[in-house]
C-alpha positions in Angstrom: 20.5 -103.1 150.0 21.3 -99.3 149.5 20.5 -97.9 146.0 21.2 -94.7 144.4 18.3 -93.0 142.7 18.1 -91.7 139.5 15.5 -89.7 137.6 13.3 -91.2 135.3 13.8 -94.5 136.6 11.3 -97.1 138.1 13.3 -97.1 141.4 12.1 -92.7 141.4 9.0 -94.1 140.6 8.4 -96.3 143.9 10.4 -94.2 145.9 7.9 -91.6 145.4 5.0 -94.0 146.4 6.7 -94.6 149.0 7.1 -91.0 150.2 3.6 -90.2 149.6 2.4 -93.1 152.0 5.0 -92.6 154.3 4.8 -91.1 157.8 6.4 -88.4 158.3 4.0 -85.7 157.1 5.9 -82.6 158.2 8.3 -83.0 155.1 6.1 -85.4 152.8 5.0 -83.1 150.2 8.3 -81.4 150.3 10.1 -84.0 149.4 7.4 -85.6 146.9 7.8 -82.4 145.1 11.1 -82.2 144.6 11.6 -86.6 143.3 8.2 -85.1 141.4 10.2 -82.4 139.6 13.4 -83.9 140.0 14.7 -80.6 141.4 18.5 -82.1 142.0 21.7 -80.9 140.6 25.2 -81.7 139.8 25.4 -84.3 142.2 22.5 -83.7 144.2 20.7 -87.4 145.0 18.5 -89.7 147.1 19.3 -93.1 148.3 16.6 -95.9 148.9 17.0 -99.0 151.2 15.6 -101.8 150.0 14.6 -104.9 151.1 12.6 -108.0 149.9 12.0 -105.4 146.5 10.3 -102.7 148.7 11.4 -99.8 150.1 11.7 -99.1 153.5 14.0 -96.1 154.1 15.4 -93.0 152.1 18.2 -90.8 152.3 19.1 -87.8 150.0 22.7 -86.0 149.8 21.9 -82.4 149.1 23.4 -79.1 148.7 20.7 -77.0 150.9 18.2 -78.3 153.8 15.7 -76.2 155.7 18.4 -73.8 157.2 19.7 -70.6 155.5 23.1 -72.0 155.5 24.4 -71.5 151.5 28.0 -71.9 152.6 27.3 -75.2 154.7 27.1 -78.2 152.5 27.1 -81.0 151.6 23.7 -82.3 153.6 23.2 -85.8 154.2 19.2 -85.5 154.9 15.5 -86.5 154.6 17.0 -89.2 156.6 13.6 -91.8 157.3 13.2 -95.3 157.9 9.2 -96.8 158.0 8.6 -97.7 161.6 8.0 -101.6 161.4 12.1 -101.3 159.9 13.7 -99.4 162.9 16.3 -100.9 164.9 18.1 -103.0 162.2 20.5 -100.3 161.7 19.2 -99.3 158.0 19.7 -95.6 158.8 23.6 -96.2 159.3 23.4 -97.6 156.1 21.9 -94.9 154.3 24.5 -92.7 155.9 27.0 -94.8 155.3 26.1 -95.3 151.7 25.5 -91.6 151.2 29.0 -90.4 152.5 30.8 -93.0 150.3 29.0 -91.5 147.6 29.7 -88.0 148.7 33.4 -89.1 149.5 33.3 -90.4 145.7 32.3 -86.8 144.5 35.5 -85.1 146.6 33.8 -84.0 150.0 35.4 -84.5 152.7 32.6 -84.4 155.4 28.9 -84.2 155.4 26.6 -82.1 157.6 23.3 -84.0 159.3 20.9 -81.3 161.5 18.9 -82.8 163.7 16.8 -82.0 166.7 17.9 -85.7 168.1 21.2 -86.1 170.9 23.2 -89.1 170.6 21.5 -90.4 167.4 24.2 -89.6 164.8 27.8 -89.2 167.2 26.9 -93.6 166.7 27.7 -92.6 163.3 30.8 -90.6 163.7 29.3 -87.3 163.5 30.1 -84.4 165.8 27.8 -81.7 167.2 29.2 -78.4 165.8 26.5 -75.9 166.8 22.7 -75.1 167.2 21.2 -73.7 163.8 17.8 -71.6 163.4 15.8 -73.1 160.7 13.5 -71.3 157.7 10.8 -72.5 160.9 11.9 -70.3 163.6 13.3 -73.5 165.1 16.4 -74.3 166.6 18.3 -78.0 165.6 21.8 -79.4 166.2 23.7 -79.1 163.7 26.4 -82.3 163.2 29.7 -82.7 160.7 31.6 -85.9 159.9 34.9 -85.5 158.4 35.7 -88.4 155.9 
């Protein structure tokens, strides 16, 4: 099950455990610090999938990532699904469930950079271009048009 979260709510609470504990540590305090603060707007959100009442993946749909991009947006991002989870497809989900949401809000396509090749183009995204990020690093940068 995919879930919206919302601030203040027990479902911000565990997804923050969850982030904290989780293993991708490049991002980890980033993104504890802004579910911590609660540094979303308008309709700035995570998602959390969740199964047997844990969770086991997030998502967030966001107007800014790690790229100094201010006219590209919206971001579907901080994409991550715990290892023993991957493989039942709960990262399509997420995706899935955060476009429908974004598609709800009147986008009409979402941007997803990644440094991965034919990991998203399964989800109907297209590679657009390379991007530099706040890092000196180059991703992919990928669109979907609703």
């Amino acid at each position: 099950m995919i879930c919206k979260v919302d601030k203040g709510t027990e479902l911000a609470d565990m997804l923050l455990e969850y982030v904290e504990s989780f293993s991708w540590d490049e991002v980890k305090d980033h993104i504890a610090d802004n579910i911590r603060s609660w540094s979303f707007t308008d309709w700035e959100t995570m998602f959390a999938a969740i199964i047997d009442g844990r969770i086991v993946g997030m998502a967030s749909a966001a107007k800014t990532d790690y790229y100094p991009l201010p006219d590209v947006y919206p971001w579907v991002s901080s994409i991550f699904v715990s290892e023993e989870y991957r493989g039942r497809k709960i990262s399509r989900d997420l995706i899935g469930f955060a476009n429908n949401y974004l598609k709800e809000n009147g986008f009409d396509k979402s941007y997803i950079p990644s440094e991965f090749v034919g990991l998203y183009e399964h989800y109907g995204y297209t590679y657009l271009k390379d991007i530099v990020n706040y890092g000196g690093g180059t991703d992919r940068l990928y669109v979907k048009y609703f």
